[in-house]
C-alpha positions as YAML, in Angstrom:
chain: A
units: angstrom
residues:
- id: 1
  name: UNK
  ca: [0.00, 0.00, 0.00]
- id: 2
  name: UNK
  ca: [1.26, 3.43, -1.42]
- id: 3
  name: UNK
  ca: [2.72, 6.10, 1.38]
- id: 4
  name: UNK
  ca: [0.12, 8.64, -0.77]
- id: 5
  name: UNK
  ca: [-2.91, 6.50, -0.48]
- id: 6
  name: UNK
  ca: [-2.46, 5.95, 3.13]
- id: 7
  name: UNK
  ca: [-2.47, 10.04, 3.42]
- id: 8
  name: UNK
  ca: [-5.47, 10.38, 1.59]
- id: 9
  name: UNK
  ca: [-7.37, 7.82, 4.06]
- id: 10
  name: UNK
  ca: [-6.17, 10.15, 6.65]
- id: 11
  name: UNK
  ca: [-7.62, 13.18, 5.68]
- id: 12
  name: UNK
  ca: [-10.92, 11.47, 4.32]
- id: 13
  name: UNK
  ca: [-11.29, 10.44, 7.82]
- id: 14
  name: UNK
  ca: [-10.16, 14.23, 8.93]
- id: 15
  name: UNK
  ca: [-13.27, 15.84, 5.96]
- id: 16
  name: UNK
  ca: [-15.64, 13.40, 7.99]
- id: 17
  name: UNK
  ca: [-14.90, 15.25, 11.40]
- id: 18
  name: UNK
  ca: [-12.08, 12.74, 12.90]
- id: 19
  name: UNK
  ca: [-9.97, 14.67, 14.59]
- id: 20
  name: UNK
  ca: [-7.04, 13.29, 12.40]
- id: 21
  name: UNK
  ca: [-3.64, 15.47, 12.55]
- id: 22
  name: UNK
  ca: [-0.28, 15.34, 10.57]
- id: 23
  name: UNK
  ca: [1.08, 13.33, 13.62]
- id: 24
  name: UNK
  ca: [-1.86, 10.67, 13.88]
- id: 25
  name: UNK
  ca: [-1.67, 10.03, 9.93]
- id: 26
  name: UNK
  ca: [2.11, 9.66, 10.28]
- id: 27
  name: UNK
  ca: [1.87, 7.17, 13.34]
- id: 28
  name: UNK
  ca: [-0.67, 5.28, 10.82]
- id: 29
  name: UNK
  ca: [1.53, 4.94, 8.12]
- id: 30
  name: UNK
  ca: [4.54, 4.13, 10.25]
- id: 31
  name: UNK
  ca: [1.92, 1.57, 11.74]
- id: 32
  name: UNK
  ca: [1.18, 0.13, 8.03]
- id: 33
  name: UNK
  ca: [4.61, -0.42, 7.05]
- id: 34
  name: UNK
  ca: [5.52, -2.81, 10.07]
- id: 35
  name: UNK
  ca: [2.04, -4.90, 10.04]
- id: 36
  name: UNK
  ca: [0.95, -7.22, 6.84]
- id: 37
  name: UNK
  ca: [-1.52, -5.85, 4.67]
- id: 38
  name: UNK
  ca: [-4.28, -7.71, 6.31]
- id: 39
  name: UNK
  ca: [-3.78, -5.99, 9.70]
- id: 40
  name: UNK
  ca: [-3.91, -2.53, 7.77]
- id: 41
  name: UNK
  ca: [-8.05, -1.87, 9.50]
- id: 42
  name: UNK
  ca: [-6.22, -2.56, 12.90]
- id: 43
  name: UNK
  ca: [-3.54, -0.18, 11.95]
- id: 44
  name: UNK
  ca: [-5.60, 2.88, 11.51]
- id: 45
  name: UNK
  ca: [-8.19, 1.94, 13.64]
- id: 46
  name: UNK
  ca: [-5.26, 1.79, 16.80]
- id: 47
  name: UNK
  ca: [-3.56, 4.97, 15.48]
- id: 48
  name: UNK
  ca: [-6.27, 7.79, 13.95]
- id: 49
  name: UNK
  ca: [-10.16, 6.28, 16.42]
- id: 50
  name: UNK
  ca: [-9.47, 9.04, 18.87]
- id: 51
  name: UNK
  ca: [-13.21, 7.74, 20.41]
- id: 52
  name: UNK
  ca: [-15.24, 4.53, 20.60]
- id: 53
  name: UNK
  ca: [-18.06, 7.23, 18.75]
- id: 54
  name: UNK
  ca: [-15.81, 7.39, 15.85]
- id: 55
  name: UNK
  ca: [-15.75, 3.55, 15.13]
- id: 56
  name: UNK
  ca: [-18.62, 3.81, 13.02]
- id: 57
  name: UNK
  ca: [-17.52, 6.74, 10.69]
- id: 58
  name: UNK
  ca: [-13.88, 4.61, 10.30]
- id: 59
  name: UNK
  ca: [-15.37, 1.98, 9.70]
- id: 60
  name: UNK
  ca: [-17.65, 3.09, 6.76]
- id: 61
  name: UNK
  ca: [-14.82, 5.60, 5.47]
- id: 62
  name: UNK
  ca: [-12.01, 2.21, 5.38]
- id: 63
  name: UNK
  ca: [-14.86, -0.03, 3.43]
- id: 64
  name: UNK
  ca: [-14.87, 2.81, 0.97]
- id: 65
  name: UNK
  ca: [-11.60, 2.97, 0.45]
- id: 66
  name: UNK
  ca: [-10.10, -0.26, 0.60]
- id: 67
  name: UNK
  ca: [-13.27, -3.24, 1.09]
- id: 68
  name: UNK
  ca: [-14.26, -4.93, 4.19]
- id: 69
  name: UNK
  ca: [-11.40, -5.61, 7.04]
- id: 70
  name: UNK
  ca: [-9.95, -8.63, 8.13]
- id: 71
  name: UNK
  ca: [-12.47, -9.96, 11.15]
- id: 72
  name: UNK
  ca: [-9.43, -9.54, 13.88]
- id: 73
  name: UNK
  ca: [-5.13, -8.58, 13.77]
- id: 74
  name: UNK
  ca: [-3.28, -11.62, 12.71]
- id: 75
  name: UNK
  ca: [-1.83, -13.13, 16.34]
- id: 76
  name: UNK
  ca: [2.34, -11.24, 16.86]
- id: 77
  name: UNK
  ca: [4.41, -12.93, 18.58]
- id: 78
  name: UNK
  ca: [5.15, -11.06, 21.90]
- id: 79
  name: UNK
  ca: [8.23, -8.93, 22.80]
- id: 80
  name: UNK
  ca: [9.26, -8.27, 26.29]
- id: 81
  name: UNK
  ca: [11.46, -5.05, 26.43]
- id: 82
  name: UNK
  ca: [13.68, -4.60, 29.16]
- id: 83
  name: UNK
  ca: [14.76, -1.23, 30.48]
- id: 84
  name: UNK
  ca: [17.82, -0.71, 32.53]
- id: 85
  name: UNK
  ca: [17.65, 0.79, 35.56]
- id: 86
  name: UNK
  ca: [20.24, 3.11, 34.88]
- id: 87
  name: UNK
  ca: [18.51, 4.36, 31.94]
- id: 88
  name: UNK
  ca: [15.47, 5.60, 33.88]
- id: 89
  name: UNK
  ca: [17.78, 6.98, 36.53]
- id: 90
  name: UNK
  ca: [18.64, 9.02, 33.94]
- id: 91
  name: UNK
  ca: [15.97, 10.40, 32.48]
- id: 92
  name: UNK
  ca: [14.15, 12.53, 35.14]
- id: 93
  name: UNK
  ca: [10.36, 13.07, 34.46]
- id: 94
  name: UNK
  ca: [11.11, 16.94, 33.45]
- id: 95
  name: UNK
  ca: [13.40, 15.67, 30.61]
- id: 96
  name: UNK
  ca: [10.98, 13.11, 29.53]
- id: 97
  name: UNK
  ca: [8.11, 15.92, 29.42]
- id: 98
  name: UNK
  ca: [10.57, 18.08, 27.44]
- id: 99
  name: UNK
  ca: [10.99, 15.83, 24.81]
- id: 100
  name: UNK
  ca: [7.65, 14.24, 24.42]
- id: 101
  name: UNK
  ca: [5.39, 15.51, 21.08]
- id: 102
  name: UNK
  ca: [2.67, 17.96, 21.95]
- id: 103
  name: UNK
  ca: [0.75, 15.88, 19.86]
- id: 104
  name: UNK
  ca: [0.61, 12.63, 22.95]
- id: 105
  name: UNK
  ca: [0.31, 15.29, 26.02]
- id: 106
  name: UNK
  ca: [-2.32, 15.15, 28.28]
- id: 107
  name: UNK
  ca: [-4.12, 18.32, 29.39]
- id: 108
  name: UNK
  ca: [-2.57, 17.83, 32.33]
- id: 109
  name: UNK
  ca: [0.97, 17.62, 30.61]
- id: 110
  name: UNK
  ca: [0.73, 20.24, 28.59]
- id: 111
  name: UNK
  ca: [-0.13, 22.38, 31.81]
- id: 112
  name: UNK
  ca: [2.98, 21.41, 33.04]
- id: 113
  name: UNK
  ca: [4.86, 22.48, 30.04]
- id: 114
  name: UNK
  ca: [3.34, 25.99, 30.23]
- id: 115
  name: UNK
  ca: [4.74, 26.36, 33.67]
- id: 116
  name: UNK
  ca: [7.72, 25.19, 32.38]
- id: 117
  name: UNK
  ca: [7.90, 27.64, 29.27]
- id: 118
  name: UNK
  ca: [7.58, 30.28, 31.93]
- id: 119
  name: UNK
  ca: [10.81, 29.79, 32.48]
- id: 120
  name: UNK
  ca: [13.04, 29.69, 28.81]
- id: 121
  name: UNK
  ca: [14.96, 32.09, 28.35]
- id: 122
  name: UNK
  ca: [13.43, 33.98, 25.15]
- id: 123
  name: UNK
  ca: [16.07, 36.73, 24.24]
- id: 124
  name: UNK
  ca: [15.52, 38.74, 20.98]
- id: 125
  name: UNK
  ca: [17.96, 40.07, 18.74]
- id: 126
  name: UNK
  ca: [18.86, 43.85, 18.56]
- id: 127
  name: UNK
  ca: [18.97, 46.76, 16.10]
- id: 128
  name: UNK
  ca: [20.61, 49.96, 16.11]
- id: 129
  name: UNK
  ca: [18.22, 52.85, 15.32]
- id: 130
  name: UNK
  ca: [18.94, 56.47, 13.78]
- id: 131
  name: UNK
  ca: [18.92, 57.91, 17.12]
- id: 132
  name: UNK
  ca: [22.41, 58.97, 18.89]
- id: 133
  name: UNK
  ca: [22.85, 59.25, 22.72]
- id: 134
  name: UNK
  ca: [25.74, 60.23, 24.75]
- id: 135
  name: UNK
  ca: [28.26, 57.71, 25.50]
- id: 136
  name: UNK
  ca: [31.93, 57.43, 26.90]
- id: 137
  name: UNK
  ca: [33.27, 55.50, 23.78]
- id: 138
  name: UNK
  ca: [32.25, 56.10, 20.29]
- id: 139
  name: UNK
  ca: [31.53, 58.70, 17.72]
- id: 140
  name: UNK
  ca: [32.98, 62.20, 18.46]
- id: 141
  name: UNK
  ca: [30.08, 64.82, 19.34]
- id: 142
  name: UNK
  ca: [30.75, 68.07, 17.75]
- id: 143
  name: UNK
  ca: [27.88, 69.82, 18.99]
- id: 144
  name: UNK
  ca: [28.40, 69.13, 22.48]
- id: 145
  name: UNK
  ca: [32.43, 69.42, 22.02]
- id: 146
  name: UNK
  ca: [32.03, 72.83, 21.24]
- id: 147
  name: UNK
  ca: [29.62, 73.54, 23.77]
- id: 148
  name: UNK
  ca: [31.44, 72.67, 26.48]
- id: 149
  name: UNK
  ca: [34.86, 74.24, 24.61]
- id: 150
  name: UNK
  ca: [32.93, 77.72, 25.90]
- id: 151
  name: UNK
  ca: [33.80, 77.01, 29.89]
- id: 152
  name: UNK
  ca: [37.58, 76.37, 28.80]
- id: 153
  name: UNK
  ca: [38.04, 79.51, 26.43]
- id: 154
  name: UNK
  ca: [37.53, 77.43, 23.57]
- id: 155
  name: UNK
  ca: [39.97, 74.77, 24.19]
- id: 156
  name: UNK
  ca: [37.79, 71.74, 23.51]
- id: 157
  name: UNK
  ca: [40.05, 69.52, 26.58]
- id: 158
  name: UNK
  ca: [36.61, 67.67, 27.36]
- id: 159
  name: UNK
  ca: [35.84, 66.13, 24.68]
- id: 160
  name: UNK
  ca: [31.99, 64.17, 24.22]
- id: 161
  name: UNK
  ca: [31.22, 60.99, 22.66]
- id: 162
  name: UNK
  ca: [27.41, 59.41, 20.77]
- id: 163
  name: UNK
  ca: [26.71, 56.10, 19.85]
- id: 164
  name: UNK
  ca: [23.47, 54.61, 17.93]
- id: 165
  name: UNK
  ca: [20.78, 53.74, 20.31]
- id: 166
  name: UNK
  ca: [19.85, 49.90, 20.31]
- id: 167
  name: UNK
  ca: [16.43, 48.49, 20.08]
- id: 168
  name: UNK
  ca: [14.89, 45.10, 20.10]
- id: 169
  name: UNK
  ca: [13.65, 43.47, 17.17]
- id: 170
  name: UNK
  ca: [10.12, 42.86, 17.06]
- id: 171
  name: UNK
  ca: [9.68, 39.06, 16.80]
- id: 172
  name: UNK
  ca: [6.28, 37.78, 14.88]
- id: 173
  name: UNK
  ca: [4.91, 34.71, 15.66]
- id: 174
  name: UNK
  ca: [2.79, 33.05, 12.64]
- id: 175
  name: UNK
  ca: [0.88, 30.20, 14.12]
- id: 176
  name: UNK
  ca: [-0.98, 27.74, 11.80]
- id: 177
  name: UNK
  ca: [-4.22, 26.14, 13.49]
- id: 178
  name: UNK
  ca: [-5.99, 24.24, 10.68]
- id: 179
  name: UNK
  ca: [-6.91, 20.76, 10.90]
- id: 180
  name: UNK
  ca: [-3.50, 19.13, 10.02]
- id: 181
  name: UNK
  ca: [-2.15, 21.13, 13.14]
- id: 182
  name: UNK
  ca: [-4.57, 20.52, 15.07]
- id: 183
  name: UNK
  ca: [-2.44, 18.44, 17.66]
- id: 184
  name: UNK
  ca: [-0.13, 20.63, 18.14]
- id: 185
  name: UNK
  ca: [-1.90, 24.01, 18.32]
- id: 186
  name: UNK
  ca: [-2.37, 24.23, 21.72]
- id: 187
  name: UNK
  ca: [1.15, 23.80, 22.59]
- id: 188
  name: UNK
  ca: [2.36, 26.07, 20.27]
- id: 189
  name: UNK
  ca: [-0.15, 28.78, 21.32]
- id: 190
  name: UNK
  ca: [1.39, 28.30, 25.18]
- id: 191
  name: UNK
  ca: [4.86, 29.31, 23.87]
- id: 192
  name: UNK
  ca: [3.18, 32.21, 22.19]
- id: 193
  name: UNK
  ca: [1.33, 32.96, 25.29]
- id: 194
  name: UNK
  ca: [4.80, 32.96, 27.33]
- id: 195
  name: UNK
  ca: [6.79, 34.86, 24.94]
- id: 196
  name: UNK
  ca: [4.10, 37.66, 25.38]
- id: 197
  name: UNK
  ca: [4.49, 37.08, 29.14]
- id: 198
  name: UNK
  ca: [8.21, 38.06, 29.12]
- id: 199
  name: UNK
  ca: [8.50, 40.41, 26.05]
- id: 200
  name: UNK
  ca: [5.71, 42.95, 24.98]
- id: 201
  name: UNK
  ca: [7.67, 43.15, 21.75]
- id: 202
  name: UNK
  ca: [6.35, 40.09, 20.30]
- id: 203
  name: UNK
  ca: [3.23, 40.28, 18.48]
- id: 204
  name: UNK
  ca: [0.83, 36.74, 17.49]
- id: 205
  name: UNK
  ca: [-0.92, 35.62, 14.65]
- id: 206
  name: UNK
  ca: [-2.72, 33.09, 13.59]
- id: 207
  name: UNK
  ca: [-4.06, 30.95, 10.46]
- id: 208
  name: UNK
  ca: [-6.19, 28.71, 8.89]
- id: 209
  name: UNK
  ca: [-7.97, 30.11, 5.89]
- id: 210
  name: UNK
  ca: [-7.93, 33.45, 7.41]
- id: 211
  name: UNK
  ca: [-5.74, 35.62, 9.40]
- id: 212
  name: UNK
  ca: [-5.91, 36.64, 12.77]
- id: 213
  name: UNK
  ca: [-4.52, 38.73, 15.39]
- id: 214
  name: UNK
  ca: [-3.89, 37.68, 18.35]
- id: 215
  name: UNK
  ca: [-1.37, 39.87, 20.75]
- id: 216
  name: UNK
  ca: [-3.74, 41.33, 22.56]
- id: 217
  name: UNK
  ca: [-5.95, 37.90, 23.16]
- id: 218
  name: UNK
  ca: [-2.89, 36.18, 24.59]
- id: 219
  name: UNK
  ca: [-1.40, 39.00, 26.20]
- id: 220
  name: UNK
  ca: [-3.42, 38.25, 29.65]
- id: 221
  name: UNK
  ca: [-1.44, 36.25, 32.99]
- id: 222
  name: UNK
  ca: [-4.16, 33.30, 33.23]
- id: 223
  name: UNK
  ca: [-3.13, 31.06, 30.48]
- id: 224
  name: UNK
  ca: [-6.61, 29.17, 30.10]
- id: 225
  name: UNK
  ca: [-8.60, 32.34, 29.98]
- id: 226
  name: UNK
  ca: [-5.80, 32.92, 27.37]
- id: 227
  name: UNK
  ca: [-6.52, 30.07, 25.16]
- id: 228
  name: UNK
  ca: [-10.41, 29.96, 25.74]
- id: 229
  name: UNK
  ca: [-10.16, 34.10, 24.53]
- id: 230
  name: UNK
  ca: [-8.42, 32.71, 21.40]
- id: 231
  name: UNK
  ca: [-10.25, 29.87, 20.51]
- id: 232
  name: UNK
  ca: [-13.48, 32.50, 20.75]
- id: 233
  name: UNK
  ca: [-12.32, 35.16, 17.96]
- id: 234
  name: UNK
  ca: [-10.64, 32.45, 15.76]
- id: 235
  name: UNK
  ca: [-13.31, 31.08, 13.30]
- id: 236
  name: UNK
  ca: [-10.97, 28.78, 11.48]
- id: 237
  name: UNK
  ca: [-10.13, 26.87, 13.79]
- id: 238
  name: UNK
  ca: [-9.46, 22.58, 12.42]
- id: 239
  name: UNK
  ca: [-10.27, 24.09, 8.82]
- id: 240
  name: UNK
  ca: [-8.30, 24.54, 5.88]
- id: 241
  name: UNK
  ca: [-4.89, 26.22, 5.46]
- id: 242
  name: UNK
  ca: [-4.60, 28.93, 3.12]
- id: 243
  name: UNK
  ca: [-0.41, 30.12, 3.95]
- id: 244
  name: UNK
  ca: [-0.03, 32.53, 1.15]
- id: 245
  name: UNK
  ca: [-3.49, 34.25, 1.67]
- id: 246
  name: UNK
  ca: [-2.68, 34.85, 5.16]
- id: 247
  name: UNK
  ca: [0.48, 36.31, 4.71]
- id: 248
  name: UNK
  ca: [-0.30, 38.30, 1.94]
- id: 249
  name: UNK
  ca: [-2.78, 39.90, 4.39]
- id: 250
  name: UNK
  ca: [0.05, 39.72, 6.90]
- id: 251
  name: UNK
  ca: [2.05, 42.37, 4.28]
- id: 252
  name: UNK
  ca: [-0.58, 44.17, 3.16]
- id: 253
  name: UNK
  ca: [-1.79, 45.25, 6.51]
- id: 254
  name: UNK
  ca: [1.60, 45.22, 8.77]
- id: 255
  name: UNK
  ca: [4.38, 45.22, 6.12]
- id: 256
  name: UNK
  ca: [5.90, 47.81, 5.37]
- id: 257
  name: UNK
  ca: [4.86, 50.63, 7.52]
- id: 258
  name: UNK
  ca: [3.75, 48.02, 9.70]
- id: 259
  name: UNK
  ca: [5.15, 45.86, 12.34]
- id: 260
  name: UNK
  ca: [6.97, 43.52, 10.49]
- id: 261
  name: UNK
  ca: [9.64, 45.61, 9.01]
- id: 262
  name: UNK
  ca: [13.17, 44.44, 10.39]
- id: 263
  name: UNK
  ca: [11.47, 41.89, 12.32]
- id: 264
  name: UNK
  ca: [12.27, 38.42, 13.22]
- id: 265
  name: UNK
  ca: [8.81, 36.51, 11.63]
- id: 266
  name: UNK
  ca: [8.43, 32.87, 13.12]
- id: 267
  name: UNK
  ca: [6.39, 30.56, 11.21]
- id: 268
  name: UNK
  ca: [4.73, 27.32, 12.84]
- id: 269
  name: UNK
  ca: [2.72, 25.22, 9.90]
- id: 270
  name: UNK
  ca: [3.19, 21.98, 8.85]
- id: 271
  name: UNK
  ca: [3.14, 23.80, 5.00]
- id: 272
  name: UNK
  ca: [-0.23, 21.66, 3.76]
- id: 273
  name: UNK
  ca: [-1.02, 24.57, 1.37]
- id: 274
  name: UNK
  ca: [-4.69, 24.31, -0.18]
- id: 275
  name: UNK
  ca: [-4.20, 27.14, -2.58]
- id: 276
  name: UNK
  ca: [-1.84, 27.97, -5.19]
- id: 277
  name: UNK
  ca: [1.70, 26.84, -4.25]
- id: 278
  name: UNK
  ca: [2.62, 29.73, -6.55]
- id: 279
  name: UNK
  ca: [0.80, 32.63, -4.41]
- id: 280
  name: UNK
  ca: [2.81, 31.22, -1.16]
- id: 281
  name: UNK
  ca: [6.00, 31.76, -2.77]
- id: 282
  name: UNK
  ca: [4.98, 35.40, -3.99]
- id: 283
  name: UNK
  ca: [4.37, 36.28, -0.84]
- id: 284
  name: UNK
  ca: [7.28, 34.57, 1.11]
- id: 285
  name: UNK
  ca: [9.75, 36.43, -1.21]
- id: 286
  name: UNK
  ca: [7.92, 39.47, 0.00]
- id: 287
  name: UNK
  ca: [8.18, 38.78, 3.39]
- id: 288
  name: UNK
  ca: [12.04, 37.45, 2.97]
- id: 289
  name: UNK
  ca: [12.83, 41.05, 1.39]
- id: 290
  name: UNK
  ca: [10.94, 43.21, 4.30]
- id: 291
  name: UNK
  ca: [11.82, 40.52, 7.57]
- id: 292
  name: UNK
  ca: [15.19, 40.44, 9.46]
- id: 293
  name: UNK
  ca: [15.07, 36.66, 9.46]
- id: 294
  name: UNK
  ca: [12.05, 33.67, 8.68]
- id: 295
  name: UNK
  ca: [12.22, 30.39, 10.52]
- id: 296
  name: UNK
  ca: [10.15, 28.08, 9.64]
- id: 297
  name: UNK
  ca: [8.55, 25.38, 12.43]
- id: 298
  name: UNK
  ca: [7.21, 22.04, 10.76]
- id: 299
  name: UNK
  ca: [5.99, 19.67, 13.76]
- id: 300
  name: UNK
  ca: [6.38, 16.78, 11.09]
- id: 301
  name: UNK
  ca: [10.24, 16.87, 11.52]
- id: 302
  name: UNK
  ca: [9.91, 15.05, 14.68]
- id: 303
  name: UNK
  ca: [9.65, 12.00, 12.17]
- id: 304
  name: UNK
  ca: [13.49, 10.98, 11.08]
- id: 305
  name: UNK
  ca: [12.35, 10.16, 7.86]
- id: 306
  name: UNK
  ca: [10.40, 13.43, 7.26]
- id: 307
  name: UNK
  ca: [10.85, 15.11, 3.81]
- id: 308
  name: UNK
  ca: [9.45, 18.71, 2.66]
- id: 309
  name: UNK
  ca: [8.08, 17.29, -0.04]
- id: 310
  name: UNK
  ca: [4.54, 18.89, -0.02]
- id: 311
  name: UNK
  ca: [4.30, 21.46, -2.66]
- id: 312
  name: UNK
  ca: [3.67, 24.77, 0.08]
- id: 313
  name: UNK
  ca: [6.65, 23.52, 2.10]
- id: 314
  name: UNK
  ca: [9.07, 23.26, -1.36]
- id: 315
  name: UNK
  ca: [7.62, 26.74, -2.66]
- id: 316
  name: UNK
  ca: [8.59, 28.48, 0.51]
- id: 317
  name: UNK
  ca: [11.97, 26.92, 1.52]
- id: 318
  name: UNK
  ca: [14.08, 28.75, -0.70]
- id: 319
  name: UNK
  ca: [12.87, 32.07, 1.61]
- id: 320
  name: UNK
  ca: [13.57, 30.66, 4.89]
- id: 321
  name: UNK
  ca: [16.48, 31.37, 6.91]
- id: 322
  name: UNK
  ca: [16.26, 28.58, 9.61]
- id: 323
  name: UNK
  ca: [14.30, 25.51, 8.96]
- id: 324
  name: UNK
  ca: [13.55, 23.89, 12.58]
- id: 325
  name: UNK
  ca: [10.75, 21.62, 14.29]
- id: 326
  name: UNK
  ca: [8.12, 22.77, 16.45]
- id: 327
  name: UNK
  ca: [7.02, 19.87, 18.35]
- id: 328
  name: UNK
  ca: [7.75, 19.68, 21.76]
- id: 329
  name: UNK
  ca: [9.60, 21.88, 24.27]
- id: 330
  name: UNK
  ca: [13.07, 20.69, 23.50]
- id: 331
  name: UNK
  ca: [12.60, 22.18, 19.78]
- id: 332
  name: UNK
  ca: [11.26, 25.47, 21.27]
- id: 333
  name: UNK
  ca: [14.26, 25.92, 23.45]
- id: 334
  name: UNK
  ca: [16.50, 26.01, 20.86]
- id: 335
  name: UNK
  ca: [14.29, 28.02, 18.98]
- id: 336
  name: UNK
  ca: [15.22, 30.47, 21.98]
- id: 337
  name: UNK
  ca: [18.86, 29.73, 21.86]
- id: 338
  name: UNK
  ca: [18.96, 30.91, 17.85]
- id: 339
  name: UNK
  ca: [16.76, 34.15, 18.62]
- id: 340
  name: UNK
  ca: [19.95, 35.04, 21.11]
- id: 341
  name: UNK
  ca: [22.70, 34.23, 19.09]
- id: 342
  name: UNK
  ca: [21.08, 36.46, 16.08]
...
C-alpha cells in the first residue's frame, strides 16, 4: 500500500470530522509499514479512532476505500522489552516531558509544560536605530564638544562621545491552526502565550484560511482564559490552510509601515497549502525582502524520515532562513537559543 494513499485515508477520515492530525496520519503509516496488509483496519483503527463514537464513521470511510477488514489482527508474537535501571535513573520526568510531542500530552501535561515555558529564556535580537545618545566611547560629538569648549576659552580639553541607540527586534509569531495542526496548536499557542508574558515586543498571529490577530488575546497572565479568549475570535479553527493568503494579508496590513519591518517573523505550519503553491512563494519572497530573518517550524520533523516534499513547504523553503521543528519543548528551546545568538 502506497505512502500517498495511506495520506489520503487520513484526511478522508479528517473531511468526515475525525480529529485526524499530521502526527496521527504519520503514526498510521509508520503503523502500516511494520504490520501485513491484512492488519492494515487494525492499523488505523489503533492509530487515527481518537473515540469509541468514531468507530462507526472509520469503519464506513475504510470499506470505501479499501473493502471490508480482516475480522481480527493476525496473532504477533510477543516482545518483552527490558529497560535498565540506569537508563530511567537518567531520564528525570522533566526531561521526559521536554521531549515528548505535543501531539501525545495530556491536558494535564501540557499544563505542566506551560509552567515550564515560563521559564526559557526567550532573548531577541537587537537593532541599532537612527537615534544617537551620549556615550563614553564612540563617535565624536561636535555639537556638544564645542559647547562645552565655551567654559575652557575654547579649548575643547573635554571632549563628548554618541553612539546609535539599540532596540529590540520585534519578533512575529505566525501560528498555523488548521486541521493538520490541530495536535499541536495548543502547545504552540502556550509558547506564544509565554513569549508575550516576558516580552511585549512580540506580536501573534494566527491561520487557517484566514488571518488573525492575536497579541492582545494572549497578552493576559491566566493562560486558560488565554486560550479559551483565542479559541473564541478564531473562526478557522481545524479548517483549511490557506499560507499565502494569510500572509499576503500579513504584508498588506503590517508590512511595510507596519510591524513587520526588520522583524524576526516565526512561522509554525506543517506547509499543507490548499491554494496555489505559486501565491505562497509570492508572498514569502515578500516577506524574505521586508523581515530580518524567517524560521520556519514544521511539527512533522519530529519523524526521522520526514521530507518537505509537499508542494507549500518546497515553494517556501528557498525564503527561509532557519528551517527547525516545532514539536515539543526541546525544539522550542533552541528556537530560543537561535533568537539570542542572532
Amino acid at each position: 500500500m502506497s505512502e500517498s494513499a495511506l495520506v489520503v485515508f487520513g484526511r478522508a477520515l479528517r473531511a468526515e470530522g475525525l480529529a485526524v492530525g499530521s502526527g496521527r496520519i504519520l503514526e498510521f503509516c509508520r503503523a502500516a509499514s511494520l504490520l501485513p496488509p491484512g492488519d492494515l483496519y487494525w492499523a488505523g483503527r489503533a492509530t487515527l479512532v481518537p473515540r469509541r463514537d468514531d468507530i462507526p464513521v472509520y469503519d464506513r470511510v475504510f470499506d470505501a476505500f479499501f473493502g471490508p477488514p480482516s475480522p481480527e489482527p493476525a496473532p504477533r508474537p510477543s516482545v518483552r522489552v527490558r529497560l535498565e535501571p540506569e537508563v530511567r535513573a537518567l531520564a528525570s520526568p522533566v526531561e521526559l516531558l521536554r521531549e515528548k510531542s505535543f501531539a501525545r500530552c495530556t491536558p494535564d501535561e501540557l499544563a505542566e509544560l506551560a509552567r515550564l515555558m515560563a521559564h526559557v529564556r526567550l532573548a531577541v535580537p537587537v537593532r541599532r536605530t537612527r537615534r544617537r545618545r551620549s556615550a563614553k566611547r564612540g563617535a565624536p560629538d561636535v555639537r556638544r564638544t564645542l559647547r562645552r569648549s565655551f567654559r575652557t576659552s575654547g579649548e575643547p580639553f573635554e571632549r563628548a562621545y554618541k553612539r546609535r541607540v539599540e532596540r529590540k527586534r520585534r519578533v512575529i509569531l505566525v501560528l498555523d491552526v488548521s486541521g493538520s495542526m490541530a495536535e499541536y496548536s495548543r502547545g504552540l499557542l502556550l509558547f506564544a502565550h509565554a513569549g508575550l508574558r516576558s516580552d511585549p515586543n512580540w506580536d501573534v498571529f494566527c491561520f487557517g484560511t484566514r488571518l488573525t490577530r492575536l497579541t492582545r488575546t494572549l497578552a493576559v497572565d491566566d493562560r486558560d482564559d488565554a486560550l479559551r479568549r483565542a479559541a473564541f475570535e478564531v473562526f478557522d479553527w481545524d479548517g483549511g490552510t490557506r499560507i499565502g493568503e494569510s500572509l499576503k494579508r500579513l504584508l498588506d496590513e503590517h508590512g511595510h509601515r507596519g510591524r513587520a519591518r526588520g522583524a524576526v517573523v516565526v512561522i509554525c505550519s506543517d506547509g499543507l497549502e490548499v491554494g496555489d503553491p505559486e501565491d505562497l512563494a509570492e508572498q514569502m519572497a515578500r516577506l524574505s525582502r521586508l523581515a530580518y530573518r524567517i524560521v520556519w517550524l514544521n511539527p512533522l520533523q519530529e519523524d526521522p524520515a520526514y521530507e518537505p516534499l509537499a508542494r507549500g513547504m518546497q515553494a517556501a523553503l528557498p525564503h527561509v532562513d532557519r528551517f527547525m521543528s516545532g514539536h515539543n519543548l526541546a525544539s522550542l528551546e533552541t528556537l530560543a537559543e537561535d533568537l539570542a545568538r542572532l
